[in-house]
C-alpha angles and dihedrals in degrees: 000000000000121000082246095052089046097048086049094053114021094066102156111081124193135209112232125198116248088254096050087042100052084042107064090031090056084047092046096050094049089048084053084049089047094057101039084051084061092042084063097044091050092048088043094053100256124187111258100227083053088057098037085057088049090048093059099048088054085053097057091044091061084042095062096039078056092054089043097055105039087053094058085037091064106034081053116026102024092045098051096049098048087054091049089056096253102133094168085080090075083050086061094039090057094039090056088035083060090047090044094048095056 
């Protein structure tokens, strides 16, 4: 998805603390370095089953910046608006649970 893309759709914005902030963004750059790392493997002739073991360990790294940020996302947004009355946010939760499931 584009900046653009995301700026059209994605209209709700949050606050993050500094900590949550430094943490998914420490978690973010070494995923980019993850991936470079298997850009370079890939131009230099690795071995598949060398990058395929790279692969996975890139997925569980985004699976574990997911954990991490549904997490926050619930004990923060979804709290908030339950509390406020606004009942459509499980409906969302669910909706991302069932893209994040696939």
């Amino acid at each position: 998805m584009s900046q653009e893309e995301m700026e059209n759709c994605c209209h709700k914005t949050k606050e993050r603390s500094e900590k949550e902030y430094k943490d998914l963004i420490h978690r973010l750059n070494r995923i980019e370095g993850q991936v470079r790392g298997i850009k370079g493997m890939v131009e230099r002739d690795v071995y598949c089953t060398d990058i395929l073991v790279q692969v996975a360990a890139v997925n569980a790294a985004l699976n574990s910046f997911n954990r991490v940020l549904l997490a926050n996302h619930i004990k923060t947004c979804v709290t908030q608006d339950i509390l406020e009355g606004k009942e459509e946010t499980v409906d969302e939760l669910l909706a991302i649970l069932q893209k994040l499931m696939k």
